[in-house]
Each structure stands twice: as structure tokens, then as C-alpha cells.
C-alpha positions as CSV (number, residue, x, y, z in Angstrom):
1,X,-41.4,25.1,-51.8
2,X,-38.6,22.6,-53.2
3,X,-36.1,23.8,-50.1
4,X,-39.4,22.7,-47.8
5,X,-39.9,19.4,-49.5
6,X,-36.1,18.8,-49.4
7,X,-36.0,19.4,-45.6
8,X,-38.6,17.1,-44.8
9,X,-37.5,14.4,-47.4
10,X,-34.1,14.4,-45.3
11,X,-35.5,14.6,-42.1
12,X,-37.8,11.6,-42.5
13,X,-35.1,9.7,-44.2
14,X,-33.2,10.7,-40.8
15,X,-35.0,7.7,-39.2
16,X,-34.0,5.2,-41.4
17,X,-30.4,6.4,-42.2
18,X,-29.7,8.5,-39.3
19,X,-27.5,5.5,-37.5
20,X,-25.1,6.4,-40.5
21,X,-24.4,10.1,-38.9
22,X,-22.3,7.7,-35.8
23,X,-20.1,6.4,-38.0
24,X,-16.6,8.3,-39.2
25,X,-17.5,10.0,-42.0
26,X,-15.3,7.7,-44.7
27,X,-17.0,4.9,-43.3
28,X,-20.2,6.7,-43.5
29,X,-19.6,7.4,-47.4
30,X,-18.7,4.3,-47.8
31,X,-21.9,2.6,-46.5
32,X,-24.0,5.1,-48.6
33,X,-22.4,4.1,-51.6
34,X,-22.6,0.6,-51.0
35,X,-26.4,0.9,-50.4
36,X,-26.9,2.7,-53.2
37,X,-24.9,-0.3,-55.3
38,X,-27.3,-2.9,-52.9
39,X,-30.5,-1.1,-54.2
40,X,-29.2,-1.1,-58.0
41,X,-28.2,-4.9,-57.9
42,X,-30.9,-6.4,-55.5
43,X,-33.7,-4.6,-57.1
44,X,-33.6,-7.2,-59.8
45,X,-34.2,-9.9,-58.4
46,X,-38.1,-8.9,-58.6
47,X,-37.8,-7.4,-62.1
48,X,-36.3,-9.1,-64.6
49,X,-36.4,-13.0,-65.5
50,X,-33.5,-14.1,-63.8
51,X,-34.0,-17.5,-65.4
52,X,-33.6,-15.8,-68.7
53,X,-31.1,-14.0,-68.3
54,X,-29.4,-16.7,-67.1
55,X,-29.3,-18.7,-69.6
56,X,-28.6,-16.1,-71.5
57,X,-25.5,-15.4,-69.8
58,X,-24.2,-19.0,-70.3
59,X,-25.3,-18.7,-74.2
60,X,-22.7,-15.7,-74.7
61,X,-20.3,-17.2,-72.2
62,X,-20.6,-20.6,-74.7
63,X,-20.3,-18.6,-78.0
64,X,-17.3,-16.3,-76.7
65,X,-15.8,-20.0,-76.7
66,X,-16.9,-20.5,-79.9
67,X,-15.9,-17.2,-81.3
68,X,-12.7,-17.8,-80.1
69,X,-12.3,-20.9,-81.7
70,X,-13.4,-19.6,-85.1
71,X,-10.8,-17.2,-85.1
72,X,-8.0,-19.5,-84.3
73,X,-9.7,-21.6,-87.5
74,X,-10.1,-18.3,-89.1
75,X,-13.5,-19.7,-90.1
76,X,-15.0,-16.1,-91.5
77,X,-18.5,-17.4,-91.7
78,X,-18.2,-19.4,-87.8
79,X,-17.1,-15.8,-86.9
80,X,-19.7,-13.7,-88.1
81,X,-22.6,-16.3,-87.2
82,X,-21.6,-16.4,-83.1
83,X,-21.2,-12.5,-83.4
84,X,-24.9,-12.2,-84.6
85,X,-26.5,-14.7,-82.4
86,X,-24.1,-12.3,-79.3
87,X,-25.3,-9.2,-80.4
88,X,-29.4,-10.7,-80.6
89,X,-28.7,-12.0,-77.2
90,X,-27.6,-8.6,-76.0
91,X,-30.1,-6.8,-77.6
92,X,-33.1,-8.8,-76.0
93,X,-31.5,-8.3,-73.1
94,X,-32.1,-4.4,-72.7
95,X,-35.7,-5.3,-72.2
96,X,-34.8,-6.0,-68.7
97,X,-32.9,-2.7,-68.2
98,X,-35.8,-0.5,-68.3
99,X,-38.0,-1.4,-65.3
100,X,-34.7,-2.1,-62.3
101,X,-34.2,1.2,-63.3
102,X,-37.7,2.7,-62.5
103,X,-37.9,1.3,-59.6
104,X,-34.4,1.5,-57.6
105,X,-34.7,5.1,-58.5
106,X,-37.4,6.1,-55.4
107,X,-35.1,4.2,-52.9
108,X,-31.7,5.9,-54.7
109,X,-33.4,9.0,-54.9
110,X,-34.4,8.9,-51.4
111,X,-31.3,8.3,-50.4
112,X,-29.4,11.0,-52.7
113,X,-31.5,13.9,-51.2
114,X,-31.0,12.2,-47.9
115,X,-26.8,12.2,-48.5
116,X,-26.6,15.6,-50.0
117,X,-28.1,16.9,-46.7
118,X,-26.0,15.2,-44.3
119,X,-22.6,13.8,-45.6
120,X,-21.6,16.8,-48.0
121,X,-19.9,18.6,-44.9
122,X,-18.0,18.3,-41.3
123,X,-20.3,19.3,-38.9
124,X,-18.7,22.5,-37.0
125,X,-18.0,22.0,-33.5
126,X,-17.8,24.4,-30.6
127,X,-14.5,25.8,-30.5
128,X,-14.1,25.9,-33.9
129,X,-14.0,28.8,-36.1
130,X,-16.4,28.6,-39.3
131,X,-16.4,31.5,-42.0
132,X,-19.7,33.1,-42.8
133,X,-19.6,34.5,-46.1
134,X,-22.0,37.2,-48.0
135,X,-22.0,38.2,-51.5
136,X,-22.8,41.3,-53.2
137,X,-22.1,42.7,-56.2
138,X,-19.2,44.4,-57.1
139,X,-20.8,47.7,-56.5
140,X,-21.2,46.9,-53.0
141,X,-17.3,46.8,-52.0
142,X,-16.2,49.3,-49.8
143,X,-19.3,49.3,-48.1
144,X,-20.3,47.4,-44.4
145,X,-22.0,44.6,-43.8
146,X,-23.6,43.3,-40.0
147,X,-24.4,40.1,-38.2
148,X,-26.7,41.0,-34.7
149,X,-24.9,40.1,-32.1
150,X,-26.0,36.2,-31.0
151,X,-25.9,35.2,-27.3
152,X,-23.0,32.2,-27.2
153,X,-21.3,33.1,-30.3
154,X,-17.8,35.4,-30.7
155,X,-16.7,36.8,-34.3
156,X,-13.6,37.5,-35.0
157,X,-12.7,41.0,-36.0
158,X,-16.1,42.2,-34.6
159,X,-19.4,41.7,-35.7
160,X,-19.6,44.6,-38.6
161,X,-17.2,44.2,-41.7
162,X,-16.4,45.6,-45.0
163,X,-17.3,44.2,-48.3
164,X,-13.6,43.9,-50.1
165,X,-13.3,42.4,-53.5
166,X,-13.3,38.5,-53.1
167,X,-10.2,35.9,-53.9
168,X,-10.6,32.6,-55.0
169,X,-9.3,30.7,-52.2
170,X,-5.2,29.3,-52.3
171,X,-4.5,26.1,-53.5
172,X,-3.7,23.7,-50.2
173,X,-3.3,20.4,-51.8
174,X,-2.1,18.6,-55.0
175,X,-5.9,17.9,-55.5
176,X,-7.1,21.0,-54.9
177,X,-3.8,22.0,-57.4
178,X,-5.2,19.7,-60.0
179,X,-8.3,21.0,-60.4
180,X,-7.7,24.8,-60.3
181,X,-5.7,23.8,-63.6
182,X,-8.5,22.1,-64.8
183,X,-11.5,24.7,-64.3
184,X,-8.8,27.1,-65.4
185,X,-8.5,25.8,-68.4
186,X,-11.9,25.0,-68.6
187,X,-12.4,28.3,-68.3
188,X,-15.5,27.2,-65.0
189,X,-14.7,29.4,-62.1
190,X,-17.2,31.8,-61.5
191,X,-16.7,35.3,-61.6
192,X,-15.8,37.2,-58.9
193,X,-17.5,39.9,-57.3
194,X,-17.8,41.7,-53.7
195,X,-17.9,39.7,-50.6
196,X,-18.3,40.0,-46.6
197,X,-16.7,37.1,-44.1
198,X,-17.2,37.1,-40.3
199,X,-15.1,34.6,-38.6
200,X,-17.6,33.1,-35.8
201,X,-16.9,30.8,-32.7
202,X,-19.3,29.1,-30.2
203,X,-16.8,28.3,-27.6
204,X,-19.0,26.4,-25.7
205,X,-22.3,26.2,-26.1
206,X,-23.5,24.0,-28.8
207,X,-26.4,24.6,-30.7
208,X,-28.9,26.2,-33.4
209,X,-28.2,29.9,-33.9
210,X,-29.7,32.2,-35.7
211,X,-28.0,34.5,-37.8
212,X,-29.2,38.3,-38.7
213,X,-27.1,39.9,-41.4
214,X,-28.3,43.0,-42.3
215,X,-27.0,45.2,-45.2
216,X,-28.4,48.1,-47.0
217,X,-31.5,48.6,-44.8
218,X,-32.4,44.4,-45.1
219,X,-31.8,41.9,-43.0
220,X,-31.3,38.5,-44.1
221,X,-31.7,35.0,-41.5
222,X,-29.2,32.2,-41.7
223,X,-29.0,29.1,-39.3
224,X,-25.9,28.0,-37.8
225,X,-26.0,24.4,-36.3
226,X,-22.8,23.8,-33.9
227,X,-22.0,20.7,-32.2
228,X,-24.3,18.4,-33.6
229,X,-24.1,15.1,-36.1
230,X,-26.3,17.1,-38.4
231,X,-25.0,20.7,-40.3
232,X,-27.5,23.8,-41.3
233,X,-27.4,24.3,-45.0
234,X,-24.3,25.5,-46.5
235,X,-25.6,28.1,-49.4
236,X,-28.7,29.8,-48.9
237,X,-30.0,32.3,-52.1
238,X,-32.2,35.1,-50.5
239,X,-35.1,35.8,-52.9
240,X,-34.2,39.5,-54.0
241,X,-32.2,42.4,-52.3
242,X,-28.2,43.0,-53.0
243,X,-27.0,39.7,-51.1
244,X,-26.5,37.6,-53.9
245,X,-25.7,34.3,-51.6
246,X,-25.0,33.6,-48.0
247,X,-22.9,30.8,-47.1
248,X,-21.0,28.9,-44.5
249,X,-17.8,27.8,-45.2
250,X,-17.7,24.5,-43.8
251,X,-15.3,21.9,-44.1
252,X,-16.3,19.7,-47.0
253,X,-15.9,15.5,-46.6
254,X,-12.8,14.7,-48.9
255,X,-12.7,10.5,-48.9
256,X,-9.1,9.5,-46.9
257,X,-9.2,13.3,-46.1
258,X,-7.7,13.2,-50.7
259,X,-10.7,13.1,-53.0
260,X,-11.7,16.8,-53.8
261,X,-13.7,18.4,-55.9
262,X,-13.5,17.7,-60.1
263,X,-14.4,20.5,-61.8
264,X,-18.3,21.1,-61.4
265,X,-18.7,17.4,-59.0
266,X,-18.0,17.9,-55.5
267,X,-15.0,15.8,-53.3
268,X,-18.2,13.9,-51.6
269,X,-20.1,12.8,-55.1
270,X,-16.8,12.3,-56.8
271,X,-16.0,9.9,-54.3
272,X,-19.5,8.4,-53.9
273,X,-19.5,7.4,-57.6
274,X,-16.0,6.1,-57.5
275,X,-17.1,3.6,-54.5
276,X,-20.7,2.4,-55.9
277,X,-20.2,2.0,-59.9
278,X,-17.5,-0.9,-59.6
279,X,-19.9,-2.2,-56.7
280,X,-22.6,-2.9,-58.2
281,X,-20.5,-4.9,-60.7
282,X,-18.9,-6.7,-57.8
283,X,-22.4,-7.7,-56.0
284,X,-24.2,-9.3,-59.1
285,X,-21.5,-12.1,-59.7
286,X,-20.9,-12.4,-55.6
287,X,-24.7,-13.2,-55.2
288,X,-25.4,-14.5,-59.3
289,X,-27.8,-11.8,-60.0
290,X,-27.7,-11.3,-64.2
């Protein structure tokens, strides 16, 4: 029910933000962010008393002065007086806080689900090789796994393989360096159990495939989207049965090709975060909004 609602949440937000998908994918984070730091500053205008706060801005701007001067007269009373008259203008402030807050969050919602579907990953091409992966239980290694044969795809290494014990994949950057330390230490990388990987190609027909894997008398669908701005979904959790978790190994969107993943946030929110927090302090000076 929640993966249907989520697919058609981020194919009707495909209309309004599908330009997005023709820009490089940097740029493309970039312009998410910054809309998401648009909808948190402009929001305001329609609820909260700009007039108020305002003012209310130039009153603390005026008795940071004063507070200033009081300490360079080291006048104690002066002091504590403009501190008190800050902190009640601060206070009445966070009335206003509430209701921005409420109502960016449809658009920044909207726009999340939209972003999580679309900009997490580089869309696999033909010609390229993408890693389909299967987990199972460590009970399950030494045993064989199958994808059905699909009409315009190849796999690499045929199209049966053995569950083997799975690795946790080498270190390839500083980043990627950095943060093995970190969950390391942290003690957050999950455990490891059995796993099958098929190595698939579609050299040149792009398109939606449908994947069959079948272990252990099941069979369990997967779709495979090649050559196209959008990708298929990366993990998919079959309801029951010994595959714990199919997934397709893309390659995730790392801002300047850097910015990885942090622990538990992936490379994409990391960066997402890093772009629209200082922007929406940047936008309400740039156009006055308090």
C-alpha cells in the first residue's frame, strides 16, 4: 500500500519536476535543494506578520547596540535590562514558527518523496553492467540461485549462480575510507549473511525488463529500467520466502562526484541538506523576509 502511494506520489510530481531529470545530476541536486530552501523562506510571506517581525528585528538589531554599549560602560543593570527585553522579543517570536512550518511541509514533502525516487541514483544505461544482488540467510550459501533468461539482456557468468558468503564492499575513496571508520566504530554495518549477484548488460536495447529470480521453488519479480532519465527501485523486500532483499546496485549520486554516504544518511541527502540549510538563511535577507 505505502510502495503504491509512493509510486504515484512520484509519478504525478513527475509533471511538475520532471524538467529537473535533463539537467546533470549536480545541477539537478542543486535545484532541489534550492527549492526546497524557496518553499521554507517564501512560505512566509503569507504566514507570519512580516510587519512584526520587522520591527522586531530592528528592536534586537537596536538593543545588540545598546548591549554593547553597556558593556563597554560595564553598566550591570543596562546589561541585564536589553538582555531581557532580547530574549521577550525572541520569545514572542516563536509564535510565528509554528504555522510556516505546517504548511511548507506538503510542498517539501512532495518534493522529498518526489527526490528520493529520482535523484538517489545514476540511471543505468545500455552497455553498462549493473549488479543484481539477492540475499539469503546464511543457511542459504552454497546453494544456487536463478534469474529467467530476459530477451535483450546478457549476465555475466551465466544466468544461475551460487549463494557465497557476502563482503562488505572495498573502500574506493577517502570518503568512502572515512566513513567505514566511522560506522566501524559506531559499530552500524549490518551484519552479514549469504548473497547471490548476477552481473547483467542490455547492450543495446533500452528499456523496462522484468526480472524472475527464482530460488528454492519461489520466484520473486524485480524491474530493471535501462536507458531512461528515470531508474526502477533500488531495494525491493519480498513479503516472506528465504530472499531476504533484492537489490540493484546502481551507482549512487555523490555531489562533485565527493559527498558519500555519513554513517546511516545517504551521499544524495547528505549533500541535499548541506546545499538548502545555509540557503534558506541566504534567501530571507536577499529578499528581507524576517
Amino acid at each position: 500500500m505505502l510502495e503504491t502511494l509512493n509510486n504515484v506520489i512520484v509519478e504525478a510530481m513527475d509533471y511538475v519536476f520532471g524538467w529537473m531529470l535533463l539537467l546533470p545530476r549536480d545541477v539537478m541536486l542543486f535545484a532541489v535543494a534550492i527549492l526546497t530552501s524557496a518553499a521554507l523562506t517564501f512560505v512566509r510571506i503569507w504566514t507570519t506578520d512580516q510587519d512584526w517581525l520587522g520591527r522586531a528585528a530592528a528592536d534586537k538589531k537596536r538593543l545588540g547596540q545598546l548591549l554593547k554599549q553597556a558593556k563597554r560602560d560595564k553598566d550591570k543593570d543596562a546589561k541585564q535590562r536589553h538582555k531581557l527585553m532580547v530574549n521577550m522579543i525572541k520569545i514572542r517570536s516563536l509564535r510565528f514558527e509554528g504555522k510556516p512550518l505546517l504548511v511548507a511541509i506538503v510542498p517539501v514533502a512532495l518534493l522529498g518523496t518526489w527526490a528520493f525516487g529520482r535523484i538517489a541514483y545514476v540511471p543505468p544505461q545500455a552497455g553498462e553492467t549493473i549488479e543484481v544482488r539477492a540475499y539469503l540467510p546464511t543457511s542459504a550459501i552454497g546453494g544456487r540461485a536463478h534469474i529467467v533468461p530476459v530477451k535483450g539482456l546478457e549476465s555475466e557468468g551465466g544466468w544461475t549462480q551460487r549463494v557465497v558468503a557476502d563482503t562488505y564492499p572495498e573502500p574506493q575513496t577517502a570518503w568512502e575510507r572515512m566513513n567505514r571508520k566511522l560506522t566501524d566504530w559506531c559499530g552500524m554495518n549490518p551484519p552479514l549473511e549469504g548473497v547471490a549477484v548476477w552481473k547483467l548488460k542490455a547492450p543495446q536495447a533500452a528499456g523496462r525488463y522484468r526480472l524472475k529470480i527464482r530460488y528454492a521453488g519461489r520466484t520473486y519479480g524485480k524491474d530493471l529500467l535501462v536507458g531512461s532519465r528515470h531508474y526502477a527501485s533500488a531495494l525491493d523486500i519480498p513479503a516472506g520466502g528465504p530472499v531476504q532483499a533484492i537489490e540493484l546496485a546502481m551507482k549512487p549520486v555523490r555531489l562533485f562526484g565527493f559527498v558519500g554516504d555519513l554513517l546511516f544518511i545517504p551521499g544524495w541527502i547528505l549533500a541535499y541538506l548541506l546545499i538548502a540549510i545555509p540557503f534558506v538563511f541566504i534567501l530571507r535577507p536577499i529578499f528581507k523576509i524576517y
